[in-house]
N, C-alpha and C positions, 0 to 999 in steps of 0.2 A: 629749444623749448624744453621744459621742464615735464617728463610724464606726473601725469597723475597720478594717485591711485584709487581705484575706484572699489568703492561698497558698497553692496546690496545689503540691506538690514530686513530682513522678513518679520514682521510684527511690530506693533507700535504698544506694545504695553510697556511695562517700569522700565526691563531690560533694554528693549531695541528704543527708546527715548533718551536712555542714560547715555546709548551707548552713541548715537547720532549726535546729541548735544553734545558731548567732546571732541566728538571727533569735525565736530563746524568749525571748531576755534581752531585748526590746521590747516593752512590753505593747499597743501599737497595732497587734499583728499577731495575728494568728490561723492558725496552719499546719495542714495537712494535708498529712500525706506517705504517699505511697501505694507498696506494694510487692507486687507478686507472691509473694510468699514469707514476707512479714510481719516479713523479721530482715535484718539487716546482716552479710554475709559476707566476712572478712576477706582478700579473692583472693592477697593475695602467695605466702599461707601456705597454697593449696588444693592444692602438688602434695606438701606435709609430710602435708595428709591422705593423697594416693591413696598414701603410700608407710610408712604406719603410724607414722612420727615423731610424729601428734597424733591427737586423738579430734576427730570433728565438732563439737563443743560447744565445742572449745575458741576455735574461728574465726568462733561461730555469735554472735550479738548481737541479742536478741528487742526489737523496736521498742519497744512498750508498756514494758519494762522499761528502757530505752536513757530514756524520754521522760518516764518516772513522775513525776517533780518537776518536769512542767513543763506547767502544765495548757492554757499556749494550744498546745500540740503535741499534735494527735490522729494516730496509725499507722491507719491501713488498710492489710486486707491484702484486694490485688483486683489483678488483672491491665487494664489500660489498654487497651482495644480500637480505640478511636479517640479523635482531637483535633478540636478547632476550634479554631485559635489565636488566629481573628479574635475569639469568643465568649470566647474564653479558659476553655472547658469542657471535660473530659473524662468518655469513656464507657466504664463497666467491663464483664466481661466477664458480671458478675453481672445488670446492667441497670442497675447506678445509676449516677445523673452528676455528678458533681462540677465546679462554676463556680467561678471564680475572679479576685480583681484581677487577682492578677499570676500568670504559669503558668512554673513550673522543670520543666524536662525534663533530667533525670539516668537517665535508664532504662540507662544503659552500653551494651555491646558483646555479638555471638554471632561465632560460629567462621566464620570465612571459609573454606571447600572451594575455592571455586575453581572451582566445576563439575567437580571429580575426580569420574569415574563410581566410584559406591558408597559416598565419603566419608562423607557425612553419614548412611548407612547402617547404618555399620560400623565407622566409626572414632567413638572417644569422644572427645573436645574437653574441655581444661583451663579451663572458666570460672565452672561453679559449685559446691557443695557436695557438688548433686546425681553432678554429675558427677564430681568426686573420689572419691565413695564407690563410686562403680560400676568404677570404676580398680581400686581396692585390693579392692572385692568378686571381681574376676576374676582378681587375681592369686592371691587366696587358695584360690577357685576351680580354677584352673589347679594350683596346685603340689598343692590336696590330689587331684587328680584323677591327677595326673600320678604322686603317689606311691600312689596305687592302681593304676596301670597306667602301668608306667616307660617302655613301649615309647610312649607317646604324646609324647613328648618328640619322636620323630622325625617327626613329623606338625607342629612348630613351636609345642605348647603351653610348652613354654620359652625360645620366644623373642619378646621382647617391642620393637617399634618403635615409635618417637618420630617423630613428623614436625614441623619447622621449629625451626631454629639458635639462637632469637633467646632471650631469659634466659627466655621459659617452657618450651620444649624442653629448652635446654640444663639447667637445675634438674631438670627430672624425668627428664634421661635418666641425669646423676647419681644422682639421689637413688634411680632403680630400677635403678641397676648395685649399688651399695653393701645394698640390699635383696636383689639376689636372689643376690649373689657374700658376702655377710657374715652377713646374717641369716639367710635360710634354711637355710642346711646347719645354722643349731642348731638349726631348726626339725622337718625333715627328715636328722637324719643318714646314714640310712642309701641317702638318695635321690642319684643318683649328677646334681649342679648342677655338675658343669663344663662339663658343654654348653649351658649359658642363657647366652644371648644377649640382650645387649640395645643395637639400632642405631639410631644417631638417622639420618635423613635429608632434606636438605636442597636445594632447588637454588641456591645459594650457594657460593662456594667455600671459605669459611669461615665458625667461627661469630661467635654478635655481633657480628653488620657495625657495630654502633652503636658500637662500642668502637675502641680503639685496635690497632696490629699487633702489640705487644706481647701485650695482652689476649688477642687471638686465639690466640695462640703458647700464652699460657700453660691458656688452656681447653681445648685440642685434648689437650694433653699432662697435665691432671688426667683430663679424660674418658677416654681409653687407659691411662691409670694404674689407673681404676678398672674398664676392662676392654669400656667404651662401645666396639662399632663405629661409625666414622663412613662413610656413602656421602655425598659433597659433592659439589655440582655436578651432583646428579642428581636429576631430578622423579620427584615418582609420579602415576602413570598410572591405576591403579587398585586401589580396594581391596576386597576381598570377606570375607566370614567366614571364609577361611583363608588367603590369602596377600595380600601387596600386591607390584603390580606396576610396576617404577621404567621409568624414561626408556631407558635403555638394552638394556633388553629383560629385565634380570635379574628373577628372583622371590625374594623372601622368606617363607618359611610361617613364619604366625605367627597366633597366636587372639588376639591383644591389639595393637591401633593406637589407641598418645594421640596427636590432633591437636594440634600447637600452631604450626600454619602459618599463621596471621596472622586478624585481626578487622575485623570490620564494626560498622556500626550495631545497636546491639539494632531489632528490626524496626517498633518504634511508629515511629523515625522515618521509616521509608520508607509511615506511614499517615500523617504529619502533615499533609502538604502543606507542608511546609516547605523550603525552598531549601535542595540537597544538593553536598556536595562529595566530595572523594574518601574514598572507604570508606563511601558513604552517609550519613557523616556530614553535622550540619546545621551549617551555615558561620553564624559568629557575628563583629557586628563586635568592635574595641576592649571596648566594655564588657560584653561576653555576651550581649549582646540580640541577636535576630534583624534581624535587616534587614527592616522594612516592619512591626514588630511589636513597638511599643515598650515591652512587659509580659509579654514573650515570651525567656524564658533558655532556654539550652540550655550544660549544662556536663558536661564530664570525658569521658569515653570517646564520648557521643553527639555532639561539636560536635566541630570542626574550629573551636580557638582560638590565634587570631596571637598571634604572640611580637614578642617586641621587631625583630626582622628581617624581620617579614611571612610566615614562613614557618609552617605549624601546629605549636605543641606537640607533644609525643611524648604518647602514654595512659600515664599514669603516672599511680599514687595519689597522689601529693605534687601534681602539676599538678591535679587533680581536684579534692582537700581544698581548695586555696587558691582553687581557681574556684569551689568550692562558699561559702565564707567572704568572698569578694571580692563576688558576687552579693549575696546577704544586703547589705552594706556600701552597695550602692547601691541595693536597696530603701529601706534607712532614709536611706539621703539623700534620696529622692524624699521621703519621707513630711514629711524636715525641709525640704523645700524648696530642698537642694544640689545639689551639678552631681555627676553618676554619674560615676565615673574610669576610666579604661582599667585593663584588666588589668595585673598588672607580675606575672610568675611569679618569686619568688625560688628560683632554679635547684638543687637539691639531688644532680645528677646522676643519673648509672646507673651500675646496678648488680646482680649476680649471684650466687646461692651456687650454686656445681658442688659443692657436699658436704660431709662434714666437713673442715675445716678449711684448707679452700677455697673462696676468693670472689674476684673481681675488684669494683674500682670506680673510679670518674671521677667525682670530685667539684668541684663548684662550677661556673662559667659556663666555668673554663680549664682545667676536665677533669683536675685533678691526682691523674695516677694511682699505686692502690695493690691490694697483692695480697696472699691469706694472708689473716692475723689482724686485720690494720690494716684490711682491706678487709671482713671482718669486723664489725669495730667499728661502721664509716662503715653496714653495711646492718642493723646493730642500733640505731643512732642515728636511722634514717628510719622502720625500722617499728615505734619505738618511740612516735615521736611519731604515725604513724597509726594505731595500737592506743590510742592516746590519743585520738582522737578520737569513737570508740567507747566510752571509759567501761573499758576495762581499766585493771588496776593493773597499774601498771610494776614494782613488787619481780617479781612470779612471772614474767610475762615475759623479764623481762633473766636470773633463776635457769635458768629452761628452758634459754635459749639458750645461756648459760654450760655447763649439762649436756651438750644437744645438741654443742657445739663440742667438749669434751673427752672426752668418753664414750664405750667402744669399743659399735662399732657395733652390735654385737649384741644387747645391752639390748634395744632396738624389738622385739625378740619379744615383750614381755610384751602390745603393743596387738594382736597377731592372733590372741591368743586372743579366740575370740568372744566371750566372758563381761566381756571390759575393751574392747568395741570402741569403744563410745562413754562411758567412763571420762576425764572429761576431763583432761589431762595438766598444765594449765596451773591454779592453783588461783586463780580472782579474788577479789579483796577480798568476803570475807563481809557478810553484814548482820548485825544483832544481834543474829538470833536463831540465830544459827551458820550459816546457811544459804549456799547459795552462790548468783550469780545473774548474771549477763552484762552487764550497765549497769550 
């Protein structure tokens, strides 16, 4: 009989997805991938949930159903408590443990505060489902509250702030200006919304540092188009249940703070024992393996992985998916008895939507940039193929989004009804017996 070789994958985002679907189509392997949550959550598209463009189902991708045709793929849904990387086992939170040849560690990222007193108290973070739906729970919240008692507006339940510049701030401070300046008053007409505010803030002097000056120029002046204040250049200091308070001594009253000021390691890896670099992340040579741990991967948001310049990657789904796919690659050469290859990330660039029918992007390794509709295209083109990797059908997706781009704004009222809140928007390839289902 033939040994197997057996994988633990910890985390089902891009990376630990990419890297379990390759490694299915080997029959020498036997995977286990393990997730807190039990489903694959499509993060690009989580501030479309907090802002009612989508229902959570439509982002949501249930493992077991993700993996049904592939019986050496088992999902576990358990939270990772702790590692031995020397053992190459893992401990759930339930008591069981899982051993393994070889150990992938994809757990991703949590919200970096910063040690801002109250943050992580008070303000809600853009990184999972969860927390999307707790976004758009409070805004809905907020405005039916507010249109029962209009004078509470003046106490700052209308105005809503964004913390950090970079494309997940920048996306949702969008995407909640065009909500609360477009949709709601058909929501609310008779509730008097010109005084909602919605201020992103930053200590940078502009946004999308990652971008070009161009870019920058053109972000600042879609965001004030759609009515975004910007404070730049100034920290916050602190945040409480009603106001945050910036660098320069001013206050803000407001009942709603989305963090999107920068990430860390999800916290397994500061249990690993594993050698950390900056952002807590675990520092991975050339081929994804750890240093001193030769069965020992660490990919996408949890590693700090070299690029062709020695410098770390950016957390990106496209860099994740491919380290997740590129891993796999070199499991099955060990098993053939091959040399493991370096990484090589084929570069897809960056890229951002500020709203309808507006995006910026920089595409390829020489950043050729584009803006508008084209720019558009280039970020339906990336999250097409990583909704592909997930097991969505691409007709309904690319439809949405063709909707989404041309369609006055106002539409998205029909998701805040509560009755369509988790009505999913996005319709995926049926099975045959009509039914609908997410893998």
């Amino acid at each position: 009989m033939v040994d197997l070789t057996q994988v633990v994958i910890i985390g089902a985002g891009f990376a630990g997805v990419a890297c379990a679907r390759r490694l299915a189509t080997d029959p020498r392997v036997r995977v286990t991938i393990v997730d807190r949550n039990g489903y694959h959550q499509f993060q690009p598209l989580l501030y479309q949930i907090a802002t009612a463009e989508l229902a959570p189902r439509d982002i949501r991708f249930d493992l077991d159903a993700m993996f049904t045709r592939h019986a050496t793929v088992q999902a576990r849904t358990g939270e990772v408590v702790e590692i031995d990387p020397r053992a190459r086992s893992v401990r759930l939170a339930d008591g069981g443990t899982l051993t393994a040849d070889v150990l992938v560690l994809g757990a991703g990222a949590q919200p970096n505060f910063f040690h801002t007193p109250g943050a992580e108290q008070h303000a809600v973070p853009l990184y999972s489902l969860g927390d999307a739906e707790r976004v758009r729970g409070r805004i809905l919240e907020l405005f039916r509250d507010t249109a029962a008692k209009p004078e509470l507006a003046e106490d700052g339940t209308l105005t809503f702030v964004v913390v950090g510049g970079g494309p997940t701030g920048v996306e949702t401070a969008g995407a909640l200006a065009e909500i609360v300046h477009d949709v709601m008053p058909h929501v609310y007409p008779h509730l008097a919304i010109a005084g909602a505010r919605v201020v992103l803030v930053d200590l940078g002097h502009t946004v999308l540092t990652a971008f070009s000056d161009d870019a920058h120029s053109y972000a600042v002046e879609q965001l004030r188009r759609r009515g975004v204040e910007l404070r730049l250049g100034v920290s916050v200091k602190e945040v409480t249940p009603e106001e945050v308070t910036l660098g320069d001594g001013s206050r803000i009253r407001t009942r709603l703070v989305v963090w999107g000021g920068g990430q860390m390691a999800a916290p397994v890896a500061f249990r690993s024992g594993l050698p950390q670099g900056r952002g807590g992340r675990i520092d991975v040579r050339p081929d994804l393996t750890v240093p001193g741990f030769e069965n020992v991967y660490a990919l996408g948001d949890v590693a700090n992985i070299p690029g062709a310049d020695g410098e770390a990657l950016p957390q990106l789904g496209s860099v994740a998916q491919q380290a997740g796919d590129w891993a796999a690659g070199n499991i099955i050469a060990d098993l053939e008895g091959g040399q493991r290859q370096p990484f090589h990330y084929r570069d897809k660039g960056i890229m951002a939507m500020i709203g309808r029918k507006a995006a910026v992007a920089e595409i390829g390794p020489h950043r050729h940039e584009l803006k508008g509709r084209f720019a558009f295209a280039a970020w339906l083109g990336v999250h097409a193929q990583l909704l592909a990797n997930a097991g969505a059908e691409m007709r309904a997706f690319v439809s949405w989004l063709d909707d989404f781009y041309v369609r006055p704004a106002h539409r998205s009222a029909e998701l805040l009804d509560p009755a369509t809140i988790d009505r999913p928007r996005i319709r995926w390839e049926g099975t045959h017996d009509g039914t609908e289902h997410t893998g």
